[in-house]
MARTI-671683 format. One record per atom (N, C-alpha, C, CB): atom name; x, y, z. Coordinates in nm, 2 decimals, padded with zeros to 4 digits. Glycine has a CB too. Layout:
REM residues N
atome / X / Y / Z
CA / X / Y / Z
...
END
This chain:
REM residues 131
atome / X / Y / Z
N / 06.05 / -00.70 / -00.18
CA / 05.96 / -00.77 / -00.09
C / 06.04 / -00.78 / 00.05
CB / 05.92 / -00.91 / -00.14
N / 05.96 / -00.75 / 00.15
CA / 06.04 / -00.75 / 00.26
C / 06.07 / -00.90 / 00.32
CB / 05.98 / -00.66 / 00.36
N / 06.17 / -00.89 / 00.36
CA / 06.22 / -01.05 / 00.42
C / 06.13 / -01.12 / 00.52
CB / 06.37 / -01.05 / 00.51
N / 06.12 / -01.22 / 00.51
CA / 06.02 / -01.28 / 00.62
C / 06.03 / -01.26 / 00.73
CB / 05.99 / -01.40 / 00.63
N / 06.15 / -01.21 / 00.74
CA / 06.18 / -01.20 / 00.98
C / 06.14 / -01.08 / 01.02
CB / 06.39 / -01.19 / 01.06
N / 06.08 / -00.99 / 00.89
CA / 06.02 / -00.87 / 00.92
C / 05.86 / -00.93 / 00.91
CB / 06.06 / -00.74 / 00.79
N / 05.81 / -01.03 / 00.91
CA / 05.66 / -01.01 / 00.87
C / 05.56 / -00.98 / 00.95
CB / 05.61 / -01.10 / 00.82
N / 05.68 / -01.03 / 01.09
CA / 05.55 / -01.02 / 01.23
C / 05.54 / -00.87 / 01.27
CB / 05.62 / -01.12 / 01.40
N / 05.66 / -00.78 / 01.24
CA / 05.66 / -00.62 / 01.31
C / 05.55 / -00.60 / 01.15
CB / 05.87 / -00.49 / 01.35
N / 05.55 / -00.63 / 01.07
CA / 05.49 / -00.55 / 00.96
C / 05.37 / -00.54 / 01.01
CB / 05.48 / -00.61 / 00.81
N / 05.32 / -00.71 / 01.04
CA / 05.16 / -00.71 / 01.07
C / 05.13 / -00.69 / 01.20
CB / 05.10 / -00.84 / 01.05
N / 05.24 / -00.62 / 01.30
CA / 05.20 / -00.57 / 01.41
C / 05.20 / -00.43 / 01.40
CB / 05.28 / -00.62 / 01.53
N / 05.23 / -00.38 / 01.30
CA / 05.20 / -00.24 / 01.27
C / 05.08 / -00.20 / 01.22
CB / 05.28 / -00.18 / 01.19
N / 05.01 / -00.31 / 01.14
CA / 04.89 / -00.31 / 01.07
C / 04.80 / -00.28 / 01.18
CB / 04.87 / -00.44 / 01.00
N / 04.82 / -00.36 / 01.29
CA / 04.73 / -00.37 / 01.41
C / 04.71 / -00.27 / 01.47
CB / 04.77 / -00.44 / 01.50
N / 04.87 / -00.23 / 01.50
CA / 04.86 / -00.07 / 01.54
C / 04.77 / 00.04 / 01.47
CB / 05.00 / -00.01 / 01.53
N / 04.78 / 00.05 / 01.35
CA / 04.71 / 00.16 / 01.27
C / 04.55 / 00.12 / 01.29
CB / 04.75 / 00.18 / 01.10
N / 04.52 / 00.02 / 01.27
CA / 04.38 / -00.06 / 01.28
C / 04.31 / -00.02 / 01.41
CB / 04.41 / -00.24 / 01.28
N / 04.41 / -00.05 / 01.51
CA / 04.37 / 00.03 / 01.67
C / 04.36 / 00.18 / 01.67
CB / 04.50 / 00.01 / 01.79
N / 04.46 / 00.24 / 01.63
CA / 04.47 / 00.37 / 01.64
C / 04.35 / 00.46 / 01.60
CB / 04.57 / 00.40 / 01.55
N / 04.33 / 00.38 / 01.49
CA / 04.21 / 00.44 / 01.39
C / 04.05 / 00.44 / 01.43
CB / 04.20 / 00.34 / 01.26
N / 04.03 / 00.29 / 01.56
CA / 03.93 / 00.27 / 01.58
C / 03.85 / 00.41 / 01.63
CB / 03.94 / 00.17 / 01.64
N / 03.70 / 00.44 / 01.64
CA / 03.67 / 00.63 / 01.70
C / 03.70 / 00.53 / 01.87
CB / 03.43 / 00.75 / 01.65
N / 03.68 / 00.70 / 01.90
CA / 03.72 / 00.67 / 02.07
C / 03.54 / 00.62 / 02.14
CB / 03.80 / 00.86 / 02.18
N / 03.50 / 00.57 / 02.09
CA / 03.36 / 00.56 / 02.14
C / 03.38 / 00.40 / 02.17
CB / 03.22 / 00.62 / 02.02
N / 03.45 / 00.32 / 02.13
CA / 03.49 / 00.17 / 02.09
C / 03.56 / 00.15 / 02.25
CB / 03.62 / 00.15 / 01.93
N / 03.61 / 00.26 / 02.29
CA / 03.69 / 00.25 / 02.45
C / 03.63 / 00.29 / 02.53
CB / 03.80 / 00.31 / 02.47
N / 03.58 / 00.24 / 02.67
CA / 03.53 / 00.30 / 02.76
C / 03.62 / 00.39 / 02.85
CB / 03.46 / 00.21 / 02.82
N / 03.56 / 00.50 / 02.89
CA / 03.65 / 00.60 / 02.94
C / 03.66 / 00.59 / 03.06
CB / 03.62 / 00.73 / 02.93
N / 03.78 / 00.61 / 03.11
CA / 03.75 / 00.60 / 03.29
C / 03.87 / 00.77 / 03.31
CB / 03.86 / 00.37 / 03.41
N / 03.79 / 00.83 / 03.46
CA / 03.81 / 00.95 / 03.49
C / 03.84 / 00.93 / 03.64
CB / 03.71 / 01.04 / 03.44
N / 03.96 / 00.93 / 03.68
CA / 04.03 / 00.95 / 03.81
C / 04.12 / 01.00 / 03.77
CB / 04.06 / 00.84 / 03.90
N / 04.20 / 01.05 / 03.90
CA / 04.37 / 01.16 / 03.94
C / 04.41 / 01.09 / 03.89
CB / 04.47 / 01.20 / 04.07
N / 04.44 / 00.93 / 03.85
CA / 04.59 / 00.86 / 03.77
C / 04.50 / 00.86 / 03.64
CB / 04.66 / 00.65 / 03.84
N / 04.49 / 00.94 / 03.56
CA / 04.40 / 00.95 / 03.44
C / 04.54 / 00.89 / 03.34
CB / 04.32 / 01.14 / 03.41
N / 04.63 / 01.00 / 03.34
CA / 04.78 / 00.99 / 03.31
C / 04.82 / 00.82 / 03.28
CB / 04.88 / 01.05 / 03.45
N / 04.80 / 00.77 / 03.38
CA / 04.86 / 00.65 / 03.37
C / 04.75 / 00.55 / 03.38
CB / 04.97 / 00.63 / 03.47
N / 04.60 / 00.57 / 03.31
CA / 04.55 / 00.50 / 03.30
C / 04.55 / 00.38 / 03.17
CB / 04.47 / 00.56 / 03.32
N / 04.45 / 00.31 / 03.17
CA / 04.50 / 00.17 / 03.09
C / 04.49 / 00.23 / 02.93
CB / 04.36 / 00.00 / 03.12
N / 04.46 / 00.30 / 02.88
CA / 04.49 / 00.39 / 02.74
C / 04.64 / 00.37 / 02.75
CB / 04.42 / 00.57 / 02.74
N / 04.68 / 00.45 / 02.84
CA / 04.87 / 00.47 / 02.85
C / 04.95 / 00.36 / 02.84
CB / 04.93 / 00.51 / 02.99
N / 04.87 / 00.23 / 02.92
CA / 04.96 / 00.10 / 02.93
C / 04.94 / 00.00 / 02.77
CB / 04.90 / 00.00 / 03.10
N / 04.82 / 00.04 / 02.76
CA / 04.81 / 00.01 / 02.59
C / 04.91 / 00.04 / 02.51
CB / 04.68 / 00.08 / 02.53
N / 04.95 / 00.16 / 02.53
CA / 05.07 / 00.25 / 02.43
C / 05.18 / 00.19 / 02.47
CB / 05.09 / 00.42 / 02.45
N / 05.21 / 00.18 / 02.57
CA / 05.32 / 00.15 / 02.66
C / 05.37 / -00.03 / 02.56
CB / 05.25 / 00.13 / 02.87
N / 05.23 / -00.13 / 02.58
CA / 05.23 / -00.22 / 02.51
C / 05.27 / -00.23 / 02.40
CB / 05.14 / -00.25 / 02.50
N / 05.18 / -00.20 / 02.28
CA / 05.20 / -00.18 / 02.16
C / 05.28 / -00.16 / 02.10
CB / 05.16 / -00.12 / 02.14
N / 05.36 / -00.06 / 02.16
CA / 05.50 / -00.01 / 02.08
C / 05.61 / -00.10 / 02.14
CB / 05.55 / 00.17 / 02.11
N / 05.61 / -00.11 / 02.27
CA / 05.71 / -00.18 / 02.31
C / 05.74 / -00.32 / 02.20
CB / 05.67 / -00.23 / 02.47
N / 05.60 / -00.40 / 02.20
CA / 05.64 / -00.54 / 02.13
C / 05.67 / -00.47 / 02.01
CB / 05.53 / -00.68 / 02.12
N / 05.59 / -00.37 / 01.88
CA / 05.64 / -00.32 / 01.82
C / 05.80 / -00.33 / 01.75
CB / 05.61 / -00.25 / 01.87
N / 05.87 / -00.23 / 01.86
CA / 06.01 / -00.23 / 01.88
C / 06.12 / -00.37 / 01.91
CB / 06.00 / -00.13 / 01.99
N / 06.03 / -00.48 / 02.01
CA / 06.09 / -00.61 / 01.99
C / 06.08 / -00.66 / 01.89
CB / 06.07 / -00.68 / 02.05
N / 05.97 / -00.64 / 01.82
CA / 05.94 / -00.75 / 01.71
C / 06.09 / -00.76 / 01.59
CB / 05.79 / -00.69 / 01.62
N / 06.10 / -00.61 / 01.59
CA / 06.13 / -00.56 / 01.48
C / 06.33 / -00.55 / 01.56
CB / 06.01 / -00.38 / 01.43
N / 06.35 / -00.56 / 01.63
CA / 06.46 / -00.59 / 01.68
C / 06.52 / -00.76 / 01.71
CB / 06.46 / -00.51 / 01.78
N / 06.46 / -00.79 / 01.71
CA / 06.39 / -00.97 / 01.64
C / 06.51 / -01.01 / 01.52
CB / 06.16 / -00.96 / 01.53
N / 06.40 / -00.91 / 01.42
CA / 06.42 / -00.93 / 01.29
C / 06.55 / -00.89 / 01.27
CB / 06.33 / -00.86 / 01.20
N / 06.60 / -00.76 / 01.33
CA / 06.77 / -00.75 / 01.30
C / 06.86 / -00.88 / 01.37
CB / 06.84 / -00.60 / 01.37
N / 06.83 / -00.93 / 01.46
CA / 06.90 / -01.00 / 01.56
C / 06.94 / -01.12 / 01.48
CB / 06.82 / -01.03 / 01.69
N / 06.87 / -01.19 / 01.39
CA / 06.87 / -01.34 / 01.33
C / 06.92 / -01.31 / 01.21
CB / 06.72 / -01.44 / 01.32
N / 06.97 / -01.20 / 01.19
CA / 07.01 / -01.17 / 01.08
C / 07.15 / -01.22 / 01.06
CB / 07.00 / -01.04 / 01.07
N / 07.23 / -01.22 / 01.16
CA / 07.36 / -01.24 / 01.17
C / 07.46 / -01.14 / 01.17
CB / 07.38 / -01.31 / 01.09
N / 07.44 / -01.04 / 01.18
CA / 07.49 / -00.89 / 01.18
C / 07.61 / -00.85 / 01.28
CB / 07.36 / -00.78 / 01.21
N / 07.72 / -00.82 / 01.19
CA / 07.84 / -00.75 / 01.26
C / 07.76 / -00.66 / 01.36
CB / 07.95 / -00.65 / 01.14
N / 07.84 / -00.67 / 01.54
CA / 07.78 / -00.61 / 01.66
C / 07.78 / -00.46 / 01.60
CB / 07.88 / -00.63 / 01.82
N / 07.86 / -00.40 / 01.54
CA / 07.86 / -00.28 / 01.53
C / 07.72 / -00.21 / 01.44
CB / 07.99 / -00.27 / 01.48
N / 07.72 / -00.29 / 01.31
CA / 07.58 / -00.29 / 01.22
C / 07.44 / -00.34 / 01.31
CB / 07.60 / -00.41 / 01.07
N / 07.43 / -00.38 / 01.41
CA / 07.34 / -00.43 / 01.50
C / 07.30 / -00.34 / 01.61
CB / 07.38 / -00.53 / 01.56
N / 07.40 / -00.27 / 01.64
CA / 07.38 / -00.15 / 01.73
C / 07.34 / 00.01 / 01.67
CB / 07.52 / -00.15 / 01.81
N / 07.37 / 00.02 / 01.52
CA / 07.30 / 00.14 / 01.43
C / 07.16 / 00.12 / 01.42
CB / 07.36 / 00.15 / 01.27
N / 07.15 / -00.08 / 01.39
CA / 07.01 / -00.07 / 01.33
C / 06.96 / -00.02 / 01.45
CB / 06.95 / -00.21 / 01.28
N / 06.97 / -00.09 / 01.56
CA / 06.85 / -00.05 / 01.69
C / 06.83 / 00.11 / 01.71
CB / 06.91 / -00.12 / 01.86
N / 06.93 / 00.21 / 01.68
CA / 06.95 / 00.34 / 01.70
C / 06.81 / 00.33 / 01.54
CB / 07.15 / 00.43 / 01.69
N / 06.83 / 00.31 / 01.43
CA / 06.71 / 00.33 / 01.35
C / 06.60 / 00.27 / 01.38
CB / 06.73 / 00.28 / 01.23
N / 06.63 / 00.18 / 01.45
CA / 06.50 / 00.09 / 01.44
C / 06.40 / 00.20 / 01.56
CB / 06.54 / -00.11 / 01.51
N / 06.49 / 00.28 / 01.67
CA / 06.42 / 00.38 / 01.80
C / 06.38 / 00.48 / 01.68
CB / 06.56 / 00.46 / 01.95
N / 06.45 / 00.57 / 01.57
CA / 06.42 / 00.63 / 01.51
C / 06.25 / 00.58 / 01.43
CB / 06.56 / 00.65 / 01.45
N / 06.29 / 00.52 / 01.37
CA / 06.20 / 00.45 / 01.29
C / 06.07 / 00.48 / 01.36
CB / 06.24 / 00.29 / 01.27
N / 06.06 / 00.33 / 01.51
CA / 05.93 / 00.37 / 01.53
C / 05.89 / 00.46 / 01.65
CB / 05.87 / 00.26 / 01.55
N / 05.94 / 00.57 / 01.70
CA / 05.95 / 00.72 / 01.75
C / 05.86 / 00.79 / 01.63
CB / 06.13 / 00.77 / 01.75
N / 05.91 / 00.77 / 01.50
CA / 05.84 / 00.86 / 01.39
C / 05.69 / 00.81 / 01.34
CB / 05.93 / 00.86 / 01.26
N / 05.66 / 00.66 / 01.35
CA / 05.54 / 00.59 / 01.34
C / 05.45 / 00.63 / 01.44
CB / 05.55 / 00.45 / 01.34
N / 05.49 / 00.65 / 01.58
CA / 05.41 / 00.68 / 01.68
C / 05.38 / 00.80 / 01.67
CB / 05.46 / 00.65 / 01.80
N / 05.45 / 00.92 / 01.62
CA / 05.38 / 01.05 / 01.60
C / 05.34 / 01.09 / 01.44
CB / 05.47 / 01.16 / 01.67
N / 05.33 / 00.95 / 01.40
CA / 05.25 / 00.98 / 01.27
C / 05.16 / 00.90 / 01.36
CB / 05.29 / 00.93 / 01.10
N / 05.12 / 00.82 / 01.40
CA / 04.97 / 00.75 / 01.44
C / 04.91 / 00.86 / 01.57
CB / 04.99 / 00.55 / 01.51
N / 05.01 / 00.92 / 01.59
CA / 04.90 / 01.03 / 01.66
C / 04.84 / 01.17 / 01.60
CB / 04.95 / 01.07 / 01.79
N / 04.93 / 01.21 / 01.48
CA / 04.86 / 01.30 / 01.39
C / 04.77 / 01.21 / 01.27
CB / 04.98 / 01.40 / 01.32
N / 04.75 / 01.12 / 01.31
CA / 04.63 / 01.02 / 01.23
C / 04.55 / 01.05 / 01.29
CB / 04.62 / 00.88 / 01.22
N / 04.52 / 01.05 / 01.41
CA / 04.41 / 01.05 / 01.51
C / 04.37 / 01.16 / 01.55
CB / 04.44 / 01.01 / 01.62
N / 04.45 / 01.31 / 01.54
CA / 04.45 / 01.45 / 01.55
C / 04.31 / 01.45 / 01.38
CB / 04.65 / 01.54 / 01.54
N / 04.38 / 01.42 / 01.26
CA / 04.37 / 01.48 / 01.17
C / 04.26 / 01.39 / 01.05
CB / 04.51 / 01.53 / 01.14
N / 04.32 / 01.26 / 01.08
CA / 04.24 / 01.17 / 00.99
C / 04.16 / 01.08 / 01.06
CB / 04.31 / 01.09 / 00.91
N / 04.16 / 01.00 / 01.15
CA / 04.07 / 00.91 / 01.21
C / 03.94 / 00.98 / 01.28
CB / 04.15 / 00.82 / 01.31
N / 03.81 / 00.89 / 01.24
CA / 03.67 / 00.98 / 01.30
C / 03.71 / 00.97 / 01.47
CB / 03.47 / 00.90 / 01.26
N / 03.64 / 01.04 / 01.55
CA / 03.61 / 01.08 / 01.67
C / 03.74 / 01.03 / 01.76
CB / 03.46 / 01.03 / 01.71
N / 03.87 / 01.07 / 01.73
CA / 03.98 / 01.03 / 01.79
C / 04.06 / 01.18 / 01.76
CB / 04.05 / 00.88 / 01.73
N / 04.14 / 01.16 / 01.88
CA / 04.20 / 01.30 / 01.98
C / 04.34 / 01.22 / 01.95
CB / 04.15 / 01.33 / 02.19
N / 04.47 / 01.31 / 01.86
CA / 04.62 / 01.26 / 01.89
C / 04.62 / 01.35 / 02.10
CB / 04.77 / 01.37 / 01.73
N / 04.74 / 01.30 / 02.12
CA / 04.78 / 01.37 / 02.22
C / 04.93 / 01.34 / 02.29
CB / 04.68 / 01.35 / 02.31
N / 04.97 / 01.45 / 02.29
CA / 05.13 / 01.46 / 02.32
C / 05.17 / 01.33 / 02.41
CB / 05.17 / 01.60 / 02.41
N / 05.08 / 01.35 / 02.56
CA / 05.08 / 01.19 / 02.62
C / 05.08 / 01.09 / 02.60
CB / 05.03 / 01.15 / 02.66
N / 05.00 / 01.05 / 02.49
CA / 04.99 / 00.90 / 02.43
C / 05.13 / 00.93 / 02.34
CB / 04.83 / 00.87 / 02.32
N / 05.22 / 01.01 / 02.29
CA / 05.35 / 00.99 / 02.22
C / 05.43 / 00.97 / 02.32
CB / 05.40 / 01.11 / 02.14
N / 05.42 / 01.07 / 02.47
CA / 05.52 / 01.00 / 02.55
C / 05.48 / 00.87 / 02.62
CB / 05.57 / 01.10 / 02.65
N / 05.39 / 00.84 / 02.59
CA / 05.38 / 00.73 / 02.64
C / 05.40 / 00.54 / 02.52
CB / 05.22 / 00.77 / 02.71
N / 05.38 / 00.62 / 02.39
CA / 05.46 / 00.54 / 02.27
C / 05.61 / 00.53 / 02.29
CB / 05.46 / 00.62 / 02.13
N / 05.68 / 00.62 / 02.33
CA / 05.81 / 00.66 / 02.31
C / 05.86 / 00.58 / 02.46
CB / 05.83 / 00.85 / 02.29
N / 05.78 / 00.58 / 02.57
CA / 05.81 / 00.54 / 02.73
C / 05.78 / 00.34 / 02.65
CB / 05.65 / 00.65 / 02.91
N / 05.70 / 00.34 / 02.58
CA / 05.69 / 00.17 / 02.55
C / 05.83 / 00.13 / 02.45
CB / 05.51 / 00.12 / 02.43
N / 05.85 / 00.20 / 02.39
CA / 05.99 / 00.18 / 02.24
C / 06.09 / 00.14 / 02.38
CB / 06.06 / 00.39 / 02.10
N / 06.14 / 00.26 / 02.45
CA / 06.27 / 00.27 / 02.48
C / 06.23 / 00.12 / 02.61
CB / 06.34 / 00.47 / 02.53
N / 06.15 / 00.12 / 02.67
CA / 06.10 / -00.03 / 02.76
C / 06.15 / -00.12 / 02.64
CB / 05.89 / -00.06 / 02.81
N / 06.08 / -00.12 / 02.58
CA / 06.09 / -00.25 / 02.48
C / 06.23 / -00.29 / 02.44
CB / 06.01 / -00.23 / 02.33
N / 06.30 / -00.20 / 02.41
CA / 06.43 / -00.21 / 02.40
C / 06.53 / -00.25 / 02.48
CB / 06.46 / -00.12 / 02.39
N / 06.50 / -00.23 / 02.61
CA / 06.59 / -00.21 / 02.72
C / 06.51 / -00.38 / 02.74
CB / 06.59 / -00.05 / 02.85
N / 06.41 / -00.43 / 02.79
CA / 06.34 / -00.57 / 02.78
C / 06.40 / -00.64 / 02.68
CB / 06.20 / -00.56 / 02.76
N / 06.41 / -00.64 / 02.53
CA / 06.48 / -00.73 / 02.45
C / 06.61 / -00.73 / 02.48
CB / 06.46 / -00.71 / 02.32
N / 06.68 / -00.66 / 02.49
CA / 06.83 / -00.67 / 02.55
C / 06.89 / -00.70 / 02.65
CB / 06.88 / -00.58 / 02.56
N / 06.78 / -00.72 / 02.80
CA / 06.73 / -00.80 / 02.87
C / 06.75 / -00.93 / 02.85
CB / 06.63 / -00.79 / 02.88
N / 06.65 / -00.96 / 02.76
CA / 06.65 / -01.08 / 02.76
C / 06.76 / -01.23 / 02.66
CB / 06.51 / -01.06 / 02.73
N / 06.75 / -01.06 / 02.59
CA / 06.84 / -01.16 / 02.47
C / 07.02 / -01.18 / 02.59
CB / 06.89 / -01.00 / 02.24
N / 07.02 / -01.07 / 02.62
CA / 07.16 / -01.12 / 02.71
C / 07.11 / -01.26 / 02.80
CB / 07.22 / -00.97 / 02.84
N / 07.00 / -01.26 / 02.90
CA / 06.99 / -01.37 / 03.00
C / 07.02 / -01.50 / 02.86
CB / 06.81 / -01.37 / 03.12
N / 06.93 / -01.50 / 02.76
CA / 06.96 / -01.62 / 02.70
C / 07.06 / -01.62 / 02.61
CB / 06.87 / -01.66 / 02.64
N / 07.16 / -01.49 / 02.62
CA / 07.34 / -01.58 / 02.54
C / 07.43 / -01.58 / 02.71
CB / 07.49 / -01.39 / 02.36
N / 07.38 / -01.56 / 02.76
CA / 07.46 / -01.61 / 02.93
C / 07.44 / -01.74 / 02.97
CB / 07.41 / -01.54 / 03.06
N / 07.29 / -01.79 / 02.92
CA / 07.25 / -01.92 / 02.94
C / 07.31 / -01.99 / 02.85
CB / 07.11 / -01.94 / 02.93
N / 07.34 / -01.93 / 02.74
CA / 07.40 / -02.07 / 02.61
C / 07.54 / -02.08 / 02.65
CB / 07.39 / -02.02 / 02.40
N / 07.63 / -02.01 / 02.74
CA / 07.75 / -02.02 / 02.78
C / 07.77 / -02.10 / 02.84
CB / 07.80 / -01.94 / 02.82
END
């Protein structure tokens, strides 16, 4: 059974596949030049980012030698890098009227490595503050 400091990335992954899955008819489309970086992208950008904090959360309160803390996060990028291009060959291959697309991975992958670099952010401003 997984530990409870995992429960929030578990059930924010649930969310994710739940979203992923929905058909694309559920989203209204918008078509301009910043198509690329329309609100679909910043969704992705979202998603994975807290994703990736959540679940870097959970290593953090763990109490973990710096060195075992800095592998997990290299797994933890690994980890959900590989969830995001399984939820977009969900969408290619299993979910009704939904399109995977290379973009929406770099744009998973552009939210992980944000999310990362934002929790490390933040976690430093608040062990600078506890000094």
């Amino acid at each position: 059974m997984p530990s409870r400091r995992f429960i929030p990335s578990i059930v924010w992954a649930i969310i994710i596949l739940v979203l992923m899955g929905l058909p694309g008819n559920y989203f209204p489309r918008m078509v301009s030049f910043w198509d690329w970086l329309s609100y679909d992208k910043l969704i992705h950008l979202f998603i994975f980012g807290i994703q990736v904090m959540l679940l870097m959360y959970g290593i953090r309160i763990q109490n973990l030698p710096k060195e075992k803390k800095l592998s997990n996060a290299i797994i933890i990028f690994i980890s959900v890098t590989i969830f995001a291009g399984v939820t977009e060959l969900l969408q290619s291959y299993v979910f009704i009227r939904r399109h995977g697309s290379i973009y929406d991975f770099l744009a998973d992958v552009c939210g992980i490595i944000i999310g990362i670099l934002i929790y490390y952010w933040l976690y430093l401003k608040k062990k600078k503050k506890s000094n």
